[in-house]
Biotite code that builds the C-alpha atoms (Angstrom):
import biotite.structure as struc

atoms = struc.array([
    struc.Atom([-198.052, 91.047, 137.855], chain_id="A", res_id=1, res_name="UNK", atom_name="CA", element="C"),
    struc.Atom([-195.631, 88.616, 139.097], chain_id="A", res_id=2, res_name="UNK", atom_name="CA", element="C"),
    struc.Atom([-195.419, 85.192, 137.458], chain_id="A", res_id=3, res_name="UNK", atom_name="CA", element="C"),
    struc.Atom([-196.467, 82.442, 140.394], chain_id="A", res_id=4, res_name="UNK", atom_name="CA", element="C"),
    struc.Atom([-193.457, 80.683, 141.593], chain_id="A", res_id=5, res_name="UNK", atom_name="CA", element="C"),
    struc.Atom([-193.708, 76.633, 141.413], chain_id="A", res_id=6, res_name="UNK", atom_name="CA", element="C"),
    struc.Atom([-191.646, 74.273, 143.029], chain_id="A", res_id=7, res_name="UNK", atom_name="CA", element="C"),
    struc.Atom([-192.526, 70.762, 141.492], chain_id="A", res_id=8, res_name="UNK", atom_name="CA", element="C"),
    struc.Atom([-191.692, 67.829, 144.073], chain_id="A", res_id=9, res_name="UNK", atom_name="CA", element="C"),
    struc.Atom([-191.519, 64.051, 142.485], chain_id="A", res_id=10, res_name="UNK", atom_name="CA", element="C"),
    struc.Atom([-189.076, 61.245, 142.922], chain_id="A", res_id=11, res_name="UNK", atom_name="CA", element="C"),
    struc.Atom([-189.627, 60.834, 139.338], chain_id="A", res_id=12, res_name="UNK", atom_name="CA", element="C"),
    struc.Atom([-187.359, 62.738, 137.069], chain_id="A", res_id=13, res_name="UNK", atom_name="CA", element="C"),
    struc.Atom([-189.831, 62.483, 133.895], chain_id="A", res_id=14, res_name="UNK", atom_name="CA", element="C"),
    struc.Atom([-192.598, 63.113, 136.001], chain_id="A", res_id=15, res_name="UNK", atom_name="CA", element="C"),
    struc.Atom([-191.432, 66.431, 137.218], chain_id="A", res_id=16, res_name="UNK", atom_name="CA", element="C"),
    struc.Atom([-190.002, 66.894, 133.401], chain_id="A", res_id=17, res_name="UNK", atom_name="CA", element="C"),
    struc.Atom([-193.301, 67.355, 132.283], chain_id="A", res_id=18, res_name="UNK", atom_name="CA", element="C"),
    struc.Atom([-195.195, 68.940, 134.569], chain_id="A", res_id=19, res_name="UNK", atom_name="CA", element="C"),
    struc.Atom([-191.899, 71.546, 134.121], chain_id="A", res_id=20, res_name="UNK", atom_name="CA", element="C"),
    struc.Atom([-192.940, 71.771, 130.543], chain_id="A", res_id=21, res_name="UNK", atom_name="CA", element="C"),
    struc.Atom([-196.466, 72.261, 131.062], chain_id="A", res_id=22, res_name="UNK", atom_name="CA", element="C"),
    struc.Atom([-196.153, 74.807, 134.139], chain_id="A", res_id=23, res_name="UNK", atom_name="CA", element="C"),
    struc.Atom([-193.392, 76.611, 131.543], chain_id="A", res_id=24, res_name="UNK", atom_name="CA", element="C"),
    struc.Atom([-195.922, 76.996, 128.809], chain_id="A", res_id=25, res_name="UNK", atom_name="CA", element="C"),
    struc.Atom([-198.216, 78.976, 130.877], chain_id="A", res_id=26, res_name="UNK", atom_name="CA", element="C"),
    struc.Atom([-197.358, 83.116, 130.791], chain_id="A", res_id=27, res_name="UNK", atom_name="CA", element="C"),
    struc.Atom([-198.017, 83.556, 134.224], chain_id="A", res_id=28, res_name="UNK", atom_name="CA", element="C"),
    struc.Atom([-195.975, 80.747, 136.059], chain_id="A", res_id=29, res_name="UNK", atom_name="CA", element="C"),
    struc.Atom([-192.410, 79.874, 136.043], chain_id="A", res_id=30, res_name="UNK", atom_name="CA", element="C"),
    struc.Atom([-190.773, 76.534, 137.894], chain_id="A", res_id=31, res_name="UNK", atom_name="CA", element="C"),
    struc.Atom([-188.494, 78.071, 140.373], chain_id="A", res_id=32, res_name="UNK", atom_name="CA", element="C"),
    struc.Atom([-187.012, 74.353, 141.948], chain_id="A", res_id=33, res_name="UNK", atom_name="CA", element="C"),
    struc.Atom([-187.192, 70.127, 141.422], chain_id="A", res_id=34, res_name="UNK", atom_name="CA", element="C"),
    struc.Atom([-187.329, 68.377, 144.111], chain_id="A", res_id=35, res_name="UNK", atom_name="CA", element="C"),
    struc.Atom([-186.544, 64.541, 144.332], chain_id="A", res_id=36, res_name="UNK", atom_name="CA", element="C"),
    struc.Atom([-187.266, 64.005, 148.166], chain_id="A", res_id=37, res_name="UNK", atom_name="CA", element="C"),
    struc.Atom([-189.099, 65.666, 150.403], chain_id="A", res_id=38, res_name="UNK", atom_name="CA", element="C"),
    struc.Atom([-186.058, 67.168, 152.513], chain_id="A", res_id=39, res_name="UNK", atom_name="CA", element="C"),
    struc.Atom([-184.842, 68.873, 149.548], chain_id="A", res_id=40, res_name="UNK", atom_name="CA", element="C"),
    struc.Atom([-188.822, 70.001, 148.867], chain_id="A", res_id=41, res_name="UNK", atom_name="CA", element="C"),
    struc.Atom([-188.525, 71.835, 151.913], chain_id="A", res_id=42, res_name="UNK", atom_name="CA", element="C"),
    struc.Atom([-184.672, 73.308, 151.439], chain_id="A", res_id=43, res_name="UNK", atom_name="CA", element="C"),
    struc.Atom([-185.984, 74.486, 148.144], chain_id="A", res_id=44, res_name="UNK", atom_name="CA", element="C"),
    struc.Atom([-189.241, 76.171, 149.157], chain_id="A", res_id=45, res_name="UNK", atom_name="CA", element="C"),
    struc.Atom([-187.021, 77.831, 151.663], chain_id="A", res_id=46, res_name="UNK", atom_name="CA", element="C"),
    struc.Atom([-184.473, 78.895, 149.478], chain_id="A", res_id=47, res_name="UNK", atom_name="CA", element="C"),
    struc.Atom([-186.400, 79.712, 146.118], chain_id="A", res_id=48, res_name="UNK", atom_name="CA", element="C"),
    struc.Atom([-189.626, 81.412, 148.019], chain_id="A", res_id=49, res_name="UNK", atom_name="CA", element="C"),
    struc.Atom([-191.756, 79.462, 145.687], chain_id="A", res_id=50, res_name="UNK", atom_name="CA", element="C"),
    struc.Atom([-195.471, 80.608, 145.840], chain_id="A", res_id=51, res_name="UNK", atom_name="CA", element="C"),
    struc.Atom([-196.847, 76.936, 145.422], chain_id="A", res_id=52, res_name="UNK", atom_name="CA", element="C"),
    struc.Atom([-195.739, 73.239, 145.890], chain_id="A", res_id=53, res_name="UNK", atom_name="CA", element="C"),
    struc.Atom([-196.422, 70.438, 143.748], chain_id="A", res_id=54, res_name="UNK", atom_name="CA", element="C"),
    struc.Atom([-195.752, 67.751, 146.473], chain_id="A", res_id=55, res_name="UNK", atom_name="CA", element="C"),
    struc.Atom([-195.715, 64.173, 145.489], chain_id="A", res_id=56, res_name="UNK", atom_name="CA", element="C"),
    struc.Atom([-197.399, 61.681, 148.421], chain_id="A", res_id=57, res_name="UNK", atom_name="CA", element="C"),
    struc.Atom([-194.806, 58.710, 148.258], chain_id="A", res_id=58, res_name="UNK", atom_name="CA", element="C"),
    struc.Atom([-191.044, 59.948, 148.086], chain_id="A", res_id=59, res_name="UNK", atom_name="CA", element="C"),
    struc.Atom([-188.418, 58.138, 149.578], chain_id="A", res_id=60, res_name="UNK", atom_name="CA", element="C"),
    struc.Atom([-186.465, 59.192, 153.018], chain_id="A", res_id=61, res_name="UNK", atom_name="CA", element="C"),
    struc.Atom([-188.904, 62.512, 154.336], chain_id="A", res_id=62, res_name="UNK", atom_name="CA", element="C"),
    struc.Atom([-192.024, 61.748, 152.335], chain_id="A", res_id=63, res_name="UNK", atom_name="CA", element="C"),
    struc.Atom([-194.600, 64.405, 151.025], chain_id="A", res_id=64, res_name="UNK", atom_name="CA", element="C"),
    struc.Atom([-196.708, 64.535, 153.821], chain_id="A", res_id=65, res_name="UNK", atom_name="CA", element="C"),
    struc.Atom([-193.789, 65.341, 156.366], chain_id="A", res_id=66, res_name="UNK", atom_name="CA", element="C"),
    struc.Atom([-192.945, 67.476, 153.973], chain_id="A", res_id=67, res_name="UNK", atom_name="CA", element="C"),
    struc.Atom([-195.928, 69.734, 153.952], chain_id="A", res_id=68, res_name="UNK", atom_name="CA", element="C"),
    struc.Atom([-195.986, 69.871, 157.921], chain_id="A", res_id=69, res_name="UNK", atom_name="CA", element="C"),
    struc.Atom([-192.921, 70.946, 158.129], chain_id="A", res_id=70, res_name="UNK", atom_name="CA", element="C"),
    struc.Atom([-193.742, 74.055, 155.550], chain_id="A", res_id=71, res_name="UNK", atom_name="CA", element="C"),
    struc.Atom([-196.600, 74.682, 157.501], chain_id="A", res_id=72, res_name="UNK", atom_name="CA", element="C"),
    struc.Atom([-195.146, 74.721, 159.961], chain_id="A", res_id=73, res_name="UNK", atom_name="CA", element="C"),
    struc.Atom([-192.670, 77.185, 159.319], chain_id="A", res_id=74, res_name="UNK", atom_name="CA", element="C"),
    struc.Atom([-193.801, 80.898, 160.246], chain_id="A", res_id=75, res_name="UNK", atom_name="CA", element="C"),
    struc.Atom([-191.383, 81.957, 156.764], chain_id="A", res_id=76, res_name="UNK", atom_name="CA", element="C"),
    struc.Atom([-192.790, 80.015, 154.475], chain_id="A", res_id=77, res_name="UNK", atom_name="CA", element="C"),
    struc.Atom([-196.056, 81.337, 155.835], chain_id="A", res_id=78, res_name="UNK", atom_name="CA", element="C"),
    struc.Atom([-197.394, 82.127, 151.857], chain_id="A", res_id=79, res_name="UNK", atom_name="CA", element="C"),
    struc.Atom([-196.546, 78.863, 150.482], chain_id="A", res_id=80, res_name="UNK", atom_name="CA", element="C"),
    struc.Atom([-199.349, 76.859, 149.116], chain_id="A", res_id=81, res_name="UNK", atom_name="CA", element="C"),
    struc.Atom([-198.939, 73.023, 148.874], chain_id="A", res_id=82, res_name="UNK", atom_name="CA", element="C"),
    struc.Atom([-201.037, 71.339, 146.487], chain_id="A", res_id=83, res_name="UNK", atom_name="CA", element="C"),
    struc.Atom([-200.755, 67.132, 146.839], chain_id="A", res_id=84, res_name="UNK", atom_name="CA", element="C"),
    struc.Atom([-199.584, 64.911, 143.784], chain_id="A", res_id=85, res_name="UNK", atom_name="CA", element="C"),
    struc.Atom([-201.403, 61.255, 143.757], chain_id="A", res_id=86, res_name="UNK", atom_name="CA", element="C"),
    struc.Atom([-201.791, 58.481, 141.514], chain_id="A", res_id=87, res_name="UNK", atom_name="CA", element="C"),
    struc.Atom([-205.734, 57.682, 142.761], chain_id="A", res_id=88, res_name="UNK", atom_name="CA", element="C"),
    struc.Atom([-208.065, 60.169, 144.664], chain_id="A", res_id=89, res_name="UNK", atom_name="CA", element="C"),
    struc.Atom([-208.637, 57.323, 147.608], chain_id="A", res_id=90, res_name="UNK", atom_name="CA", element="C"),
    struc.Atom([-205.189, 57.422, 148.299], chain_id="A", res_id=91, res_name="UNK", atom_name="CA", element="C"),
    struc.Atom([-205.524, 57.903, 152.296], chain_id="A", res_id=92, res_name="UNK", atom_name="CA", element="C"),
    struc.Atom([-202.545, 59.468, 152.639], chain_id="A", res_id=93, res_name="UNK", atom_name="CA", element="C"),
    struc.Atom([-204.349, 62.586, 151.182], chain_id="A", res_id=94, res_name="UNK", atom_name="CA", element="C"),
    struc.Atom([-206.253, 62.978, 154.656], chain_id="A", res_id=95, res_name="UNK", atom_name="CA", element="C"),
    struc.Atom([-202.914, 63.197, 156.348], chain_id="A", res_id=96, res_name="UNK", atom_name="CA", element="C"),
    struc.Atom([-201.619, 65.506, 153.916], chain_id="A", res_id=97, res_name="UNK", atom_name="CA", element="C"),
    struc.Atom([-204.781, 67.794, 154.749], chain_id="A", res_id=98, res_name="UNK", atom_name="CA", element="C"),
    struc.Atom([-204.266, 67.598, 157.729], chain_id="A", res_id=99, res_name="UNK", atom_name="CA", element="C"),
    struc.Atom([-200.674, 68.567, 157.539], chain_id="A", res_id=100, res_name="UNK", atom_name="CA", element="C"),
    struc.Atom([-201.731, 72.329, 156.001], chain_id="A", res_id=101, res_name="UNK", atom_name="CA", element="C"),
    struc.Atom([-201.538, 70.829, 152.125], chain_id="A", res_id=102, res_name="UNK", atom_name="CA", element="C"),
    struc.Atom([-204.441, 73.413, 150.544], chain_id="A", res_id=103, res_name="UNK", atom_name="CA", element="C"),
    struc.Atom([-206.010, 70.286, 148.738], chain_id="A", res_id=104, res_name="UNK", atom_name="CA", element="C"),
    struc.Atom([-204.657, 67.453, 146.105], chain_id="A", res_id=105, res_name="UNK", atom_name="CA", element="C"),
    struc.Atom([-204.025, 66.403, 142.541], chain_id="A", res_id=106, res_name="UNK", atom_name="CA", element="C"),
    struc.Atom([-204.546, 63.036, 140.647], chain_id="A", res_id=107, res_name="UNK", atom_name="CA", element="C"),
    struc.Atom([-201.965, 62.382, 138.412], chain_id="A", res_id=108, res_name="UNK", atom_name="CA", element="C"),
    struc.Atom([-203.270, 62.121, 135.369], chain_id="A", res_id=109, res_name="UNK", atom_name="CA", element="C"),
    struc.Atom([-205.179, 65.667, 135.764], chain_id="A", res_id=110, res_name="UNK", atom_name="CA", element="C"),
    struc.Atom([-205.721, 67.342, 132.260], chain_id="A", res_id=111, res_name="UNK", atom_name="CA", element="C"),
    struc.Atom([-203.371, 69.990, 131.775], chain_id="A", res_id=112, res_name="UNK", atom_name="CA", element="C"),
    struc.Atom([-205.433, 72.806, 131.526], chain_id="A", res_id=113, res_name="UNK", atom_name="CA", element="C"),
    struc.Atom([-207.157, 71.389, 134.812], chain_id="A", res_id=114, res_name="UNK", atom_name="CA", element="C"),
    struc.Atom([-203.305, 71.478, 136.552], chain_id="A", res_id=115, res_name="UNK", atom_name="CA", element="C"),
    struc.Atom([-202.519, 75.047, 135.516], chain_id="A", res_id=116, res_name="UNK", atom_name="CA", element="C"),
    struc.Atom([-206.651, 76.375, 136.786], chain_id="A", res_id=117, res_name="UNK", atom_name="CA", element="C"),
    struc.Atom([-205.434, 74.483, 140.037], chain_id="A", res_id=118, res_name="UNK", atom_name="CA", element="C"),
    struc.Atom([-201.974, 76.278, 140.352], chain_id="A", res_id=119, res_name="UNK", atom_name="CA", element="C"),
    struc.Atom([-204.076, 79.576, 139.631], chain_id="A", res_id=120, res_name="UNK", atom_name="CA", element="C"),
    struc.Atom([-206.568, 79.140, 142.036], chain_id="A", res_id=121, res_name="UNK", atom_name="CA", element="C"),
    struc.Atom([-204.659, 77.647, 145.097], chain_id="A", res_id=122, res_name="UNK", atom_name="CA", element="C"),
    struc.Atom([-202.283, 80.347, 144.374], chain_id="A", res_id=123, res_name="UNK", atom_name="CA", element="C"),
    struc.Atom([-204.942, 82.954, 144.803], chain_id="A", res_id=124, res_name="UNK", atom_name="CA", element="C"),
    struc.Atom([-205.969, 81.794, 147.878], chain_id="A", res_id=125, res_name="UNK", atom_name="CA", element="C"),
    struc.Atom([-208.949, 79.809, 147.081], chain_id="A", res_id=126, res_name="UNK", atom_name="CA", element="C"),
    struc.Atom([-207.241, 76.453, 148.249], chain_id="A", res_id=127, res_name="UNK", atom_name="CA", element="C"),
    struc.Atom([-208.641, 73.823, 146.284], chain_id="A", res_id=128, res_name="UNK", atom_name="CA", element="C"),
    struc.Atom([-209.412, 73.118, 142.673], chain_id="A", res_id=129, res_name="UNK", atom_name="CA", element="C"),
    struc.Atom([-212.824, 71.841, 144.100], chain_id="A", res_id=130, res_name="UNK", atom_name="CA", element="C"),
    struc.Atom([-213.523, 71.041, 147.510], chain_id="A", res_id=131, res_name="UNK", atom_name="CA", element="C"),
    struc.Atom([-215.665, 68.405, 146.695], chain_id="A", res_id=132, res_name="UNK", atom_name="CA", element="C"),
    struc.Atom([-213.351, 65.429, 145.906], chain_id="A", res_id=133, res_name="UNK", atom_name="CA", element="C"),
    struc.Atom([-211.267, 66.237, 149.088], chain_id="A", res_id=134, res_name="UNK", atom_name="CA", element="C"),
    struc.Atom([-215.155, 66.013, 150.982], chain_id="A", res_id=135, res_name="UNK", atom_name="CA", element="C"),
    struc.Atom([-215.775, 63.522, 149.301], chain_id="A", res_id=136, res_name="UNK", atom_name="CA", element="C"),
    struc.Atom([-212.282, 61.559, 150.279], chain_id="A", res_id=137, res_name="UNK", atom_name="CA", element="C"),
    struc.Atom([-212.832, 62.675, 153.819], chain_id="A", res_id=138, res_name="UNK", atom_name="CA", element="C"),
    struc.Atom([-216.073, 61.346, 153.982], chain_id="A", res_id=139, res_name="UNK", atom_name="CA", element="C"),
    struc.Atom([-215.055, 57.815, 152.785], chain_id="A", res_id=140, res_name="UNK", atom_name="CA", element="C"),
    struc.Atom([-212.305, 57.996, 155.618], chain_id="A", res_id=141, res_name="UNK", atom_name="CA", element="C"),
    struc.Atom([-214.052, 58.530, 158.181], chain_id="A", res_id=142, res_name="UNK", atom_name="CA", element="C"),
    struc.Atom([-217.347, 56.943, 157.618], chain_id="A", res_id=143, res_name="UNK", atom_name="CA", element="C"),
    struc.Atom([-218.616, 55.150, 160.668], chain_id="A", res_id=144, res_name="UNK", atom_name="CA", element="C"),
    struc.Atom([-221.585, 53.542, 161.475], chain_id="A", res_id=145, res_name="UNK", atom_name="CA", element="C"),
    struc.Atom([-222.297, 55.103, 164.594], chain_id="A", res_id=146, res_name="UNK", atom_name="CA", element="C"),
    struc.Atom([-220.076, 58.541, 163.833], chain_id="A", res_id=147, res_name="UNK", atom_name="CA", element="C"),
    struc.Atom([-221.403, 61.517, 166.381], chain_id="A", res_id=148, res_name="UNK", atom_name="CA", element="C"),
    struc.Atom([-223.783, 64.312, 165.398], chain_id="A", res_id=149, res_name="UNK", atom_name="CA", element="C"),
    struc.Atom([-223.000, 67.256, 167.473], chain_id="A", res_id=150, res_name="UNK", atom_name="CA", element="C"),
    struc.Atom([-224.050, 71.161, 166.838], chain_id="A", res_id=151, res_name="UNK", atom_name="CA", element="C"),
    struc.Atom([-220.811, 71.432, 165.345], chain_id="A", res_id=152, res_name="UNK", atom_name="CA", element="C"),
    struc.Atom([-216.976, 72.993, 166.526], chain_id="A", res_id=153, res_name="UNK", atom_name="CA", element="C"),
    struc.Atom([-217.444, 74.878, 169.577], chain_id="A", res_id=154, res_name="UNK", atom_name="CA", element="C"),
    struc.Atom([-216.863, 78.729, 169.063], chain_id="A", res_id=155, res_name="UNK", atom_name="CA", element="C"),
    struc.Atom([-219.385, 78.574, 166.017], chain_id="A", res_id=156, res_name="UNK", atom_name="CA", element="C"),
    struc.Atom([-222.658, 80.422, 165.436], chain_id="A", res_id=157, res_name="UNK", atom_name="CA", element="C"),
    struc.Atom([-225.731, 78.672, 164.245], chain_id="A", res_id=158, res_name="UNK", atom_name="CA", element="C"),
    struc.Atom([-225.386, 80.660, 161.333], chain_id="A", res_id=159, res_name="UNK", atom_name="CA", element="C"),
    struc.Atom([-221.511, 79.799, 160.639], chain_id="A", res_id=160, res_name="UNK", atom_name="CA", element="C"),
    struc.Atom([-222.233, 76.149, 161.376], chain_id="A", res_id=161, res_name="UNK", atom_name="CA", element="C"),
    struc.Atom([-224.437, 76.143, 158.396], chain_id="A", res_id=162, res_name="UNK", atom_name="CA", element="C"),
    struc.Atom([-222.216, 77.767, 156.485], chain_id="A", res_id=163, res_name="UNK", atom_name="CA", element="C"),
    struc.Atom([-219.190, 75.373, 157.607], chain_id="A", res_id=164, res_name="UNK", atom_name="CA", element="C"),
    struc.Atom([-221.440, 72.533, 156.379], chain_id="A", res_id=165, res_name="UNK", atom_name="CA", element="C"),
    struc.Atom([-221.646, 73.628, 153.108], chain_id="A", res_id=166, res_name="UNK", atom_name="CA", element="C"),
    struc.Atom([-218.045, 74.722, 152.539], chain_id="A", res_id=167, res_name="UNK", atom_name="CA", element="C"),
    struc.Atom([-217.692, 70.813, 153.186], chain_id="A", res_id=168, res_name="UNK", atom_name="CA", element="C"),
    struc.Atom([-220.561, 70.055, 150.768], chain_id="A", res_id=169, res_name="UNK", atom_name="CA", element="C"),
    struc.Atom([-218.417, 71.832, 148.121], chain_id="A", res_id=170, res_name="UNK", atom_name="CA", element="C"),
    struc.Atom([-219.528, 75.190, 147.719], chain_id="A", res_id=171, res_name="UNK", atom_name="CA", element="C"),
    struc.Atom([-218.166, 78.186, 146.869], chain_id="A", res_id=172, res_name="UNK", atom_name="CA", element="C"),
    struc.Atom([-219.140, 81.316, 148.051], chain_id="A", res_id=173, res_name="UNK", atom_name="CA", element="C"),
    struc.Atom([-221.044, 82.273, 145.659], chain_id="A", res_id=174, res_name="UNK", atom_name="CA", element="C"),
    struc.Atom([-223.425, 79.364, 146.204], chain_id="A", res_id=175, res_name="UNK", atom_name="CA", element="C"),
    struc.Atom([-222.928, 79.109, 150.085], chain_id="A", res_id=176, res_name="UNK", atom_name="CA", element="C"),
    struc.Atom([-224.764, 83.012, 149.076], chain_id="A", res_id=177, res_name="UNK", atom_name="CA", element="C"),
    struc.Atom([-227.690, 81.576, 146.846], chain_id="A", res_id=178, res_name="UNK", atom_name="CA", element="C"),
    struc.Atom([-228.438, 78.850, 149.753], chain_id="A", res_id=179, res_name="UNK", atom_name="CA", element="C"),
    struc.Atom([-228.663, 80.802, 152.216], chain_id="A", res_id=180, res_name="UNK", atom_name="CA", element="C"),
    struc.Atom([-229.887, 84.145, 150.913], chain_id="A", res_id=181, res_name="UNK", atom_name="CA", element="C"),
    struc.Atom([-226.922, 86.500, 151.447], chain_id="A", res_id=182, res_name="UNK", atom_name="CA", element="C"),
    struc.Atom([-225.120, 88.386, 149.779], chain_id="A", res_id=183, res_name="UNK", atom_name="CA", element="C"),
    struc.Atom([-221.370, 86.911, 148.417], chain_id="A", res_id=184, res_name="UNK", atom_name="CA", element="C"),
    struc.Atom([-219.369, 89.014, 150.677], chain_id="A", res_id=185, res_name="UNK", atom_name="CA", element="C"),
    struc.Atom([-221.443, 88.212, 153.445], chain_id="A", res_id=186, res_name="UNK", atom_name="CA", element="C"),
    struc.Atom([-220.703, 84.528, 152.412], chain_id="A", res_id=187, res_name="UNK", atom_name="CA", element="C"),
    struc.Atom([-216.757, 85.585, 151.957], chain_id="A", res_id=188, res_name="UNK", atom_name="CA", element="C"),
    struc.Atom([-216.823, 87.071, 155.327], chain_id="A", res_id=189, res_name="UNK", atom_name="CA", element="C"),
    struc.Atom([-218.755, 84.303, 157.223], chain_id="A", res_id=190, res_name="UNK", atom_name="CA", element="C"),
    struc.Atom([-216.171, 81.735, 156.128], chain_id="A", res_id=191, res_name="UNK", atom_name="CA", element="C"),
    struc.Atom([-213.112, 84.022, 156.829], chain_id="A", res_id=192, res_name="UNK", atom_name="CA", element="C"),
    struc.Atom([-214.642, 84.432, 160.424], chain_id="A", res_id=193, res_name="UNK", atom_name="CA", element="C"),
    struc.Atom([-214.558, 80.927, 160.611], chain_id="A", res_id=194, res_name="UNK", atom_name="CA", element="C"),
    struc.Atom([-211.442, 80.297, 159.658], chain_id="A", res_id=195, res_name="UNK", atom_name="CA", element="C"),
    struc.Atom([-210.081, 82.279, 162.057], chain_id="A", res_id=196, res_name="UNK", atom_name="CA", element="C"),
    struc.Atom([-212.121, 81.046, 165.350], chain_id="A", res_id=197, res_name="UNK", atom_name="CA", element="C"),
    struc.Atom([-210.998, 77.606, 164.105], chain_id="A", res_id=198, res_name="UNK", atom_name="CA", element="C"),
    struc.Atom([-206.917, 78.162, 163.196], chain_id="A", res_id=199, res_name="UNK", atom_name="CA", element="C"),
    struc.Atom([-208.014, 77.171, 159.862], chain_id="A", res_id=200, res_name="UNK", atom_name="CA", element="C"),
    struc.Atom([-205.153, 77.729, 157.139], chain_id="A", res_id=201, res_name="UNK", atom_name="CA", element="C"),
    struc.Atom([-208.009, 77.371, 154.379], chain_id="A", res_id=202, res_name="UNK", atom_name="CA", element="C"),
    struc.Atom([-211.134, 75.303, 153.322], chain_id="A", res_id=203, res_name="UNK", atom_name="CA", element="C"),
    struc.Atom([-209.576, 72.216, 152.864], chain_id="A", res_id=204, res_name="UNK", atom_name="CA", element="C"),
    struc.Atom([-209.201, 71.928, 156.696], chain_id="A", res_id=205, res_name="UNK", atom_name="CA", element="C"),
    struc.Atom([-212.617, 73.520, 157.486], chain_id="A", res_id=206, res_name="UNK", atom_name="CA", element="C"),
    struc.Atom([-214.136, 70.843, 155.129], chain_id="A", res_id=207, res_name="UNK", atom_name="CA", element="C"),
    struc.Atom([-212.009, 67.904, 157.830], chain_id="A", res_id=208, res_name="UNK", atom_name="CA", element="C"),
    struc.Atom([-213.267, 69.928, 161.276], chain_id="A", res_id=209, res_name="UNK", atom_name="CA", element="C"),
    struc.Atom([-216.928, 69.787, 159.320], chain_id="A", res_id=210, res_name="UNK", atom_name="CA", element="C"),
    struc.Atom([-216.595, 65.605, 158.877], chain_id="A", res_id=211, res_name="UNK", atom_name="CA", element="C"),
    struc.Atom([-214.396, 65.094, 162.418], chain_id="A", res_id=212, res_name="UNK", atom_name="CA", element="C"),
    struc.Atom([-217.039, 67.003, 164.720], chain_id="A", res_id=213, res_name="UNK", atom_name="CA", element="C"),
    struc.Atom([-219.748, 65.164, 163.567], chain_id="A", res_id=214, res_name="UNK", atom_name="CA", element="C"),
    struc.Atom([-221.243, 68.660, 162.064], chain_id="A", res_id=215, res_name="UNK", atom_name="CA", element="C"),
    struc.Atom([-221.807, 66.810, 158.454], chain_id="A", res_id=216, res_name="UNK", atom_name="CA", element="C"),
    struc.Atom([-222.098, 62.973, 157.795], chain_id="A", res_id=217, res_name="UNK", atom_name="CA", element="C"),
    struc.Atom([-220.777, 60.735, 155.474], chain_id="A", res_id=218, res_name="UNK", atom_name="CA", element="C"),
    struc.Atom([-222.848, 60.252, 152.613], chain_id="A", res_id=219, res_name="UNK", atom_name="CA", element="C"),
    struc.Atom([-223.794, 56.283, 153.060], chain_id="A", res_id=220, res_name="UNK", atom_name="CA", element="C"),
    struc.Atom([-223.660, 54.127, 149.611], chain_id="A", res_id=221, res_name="UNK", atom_name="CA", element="C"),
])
């Protein structure tokens, strides 16, 4: 099995030095590319066909969040996951970054085991280390007293809207199953159906179509 490709992407030389270290020790990962801006994040994912991005937010000239748009935006880099560098998890810019097609985000000061199970999974196509952070984030963002309540996205099933609601909730598939009494691929297939009415690139922006049409509501503190 091929090793997953990384490009790390920092403005901070000792930053990306040890995340290179730590991405190196793993068997199945390699670093492919550094990146110091986010123009040369996007040169480099384009000419090292990394797998994944490590994107930092704040970087100076083309920042990460430009960045990511313009990799998701770009029908040959198609396969290449972008997973957000922060220093705090109520960074705002995060939303934007979601929005731009990053597949979820990354504190800092993440454990390293936690980094390389984050690598793993985004590069499998599972998107986010946990969706419930980045629902959590959303919610905070856009929290509004008088925020609509509507059915949910047009397009959607009754069924699908419940299972949209819990994707932004934080659940897997395998629980999104339990809840509602179906089987996992049944679960796996629902949210892929989804996906697809909606243009979603993965869960991270199902859980911000969930929170923008009103279909789930802010927790209130």
């Amino acid at each position: 099995m091929s090793p997953i490709r990384v490009l790390l992407a920092d403005d901070q030389t000792l930053v990306r030095a040890s995340f290179a270290m730590l991405v190196e020790s793993a068997r199945d990962m390699e670093v492919v590319g550094q990146a110091g801006t986010g123009a040369e994040a996007v040169e480099r994912a384009r000419s090292e066909r990394a797998d994944l991005v490590l994107m930092d937010v704040r970087m100076p000239g083309l920042d990460g969040i430009e960045a990511t748009r313009l990799i998701a935006a770009d029908d040959d880099l198609a396969g290449v996951k972008v997973l957000v560098l922060t220093t705090y998890d109520t960074d705002e810019h995060i939303l934007e970054a979601l929005r731009a097609g990053a597949s979820g985000f990354l504190v800092k000061d993440i454990k390293p085991a936690e980094l390389l199970a984050a690598i793993r999974t985004v590069a499998a196509g599972e998107s986010l280390l946990s969706p419930g952070p980045t629902a959590r984030l959303i919610a905070r963002v856009l929290a509004t007293p008088d925020a609509p309540t509507t059915g949910g996205p047009d397009g959607l099933t009754d069924r699908e809207c419940q299972v949209l609601a819990l994707v932004a909730r934080g659940l897997n598939n395998t629980e999104i199953a339990e809840t509602l009494g179906l089987s996992p691929l049944t679960a796996k297939t629902h949210v892929s159906r989804i996906m697809g009415k909606l243009g979603a690139r993965d869960r991270a922006q199902l859980v911000i179509v969930a929170y923008e049409s009103g279909l789930v509501r802010p927790a209130q503190s």
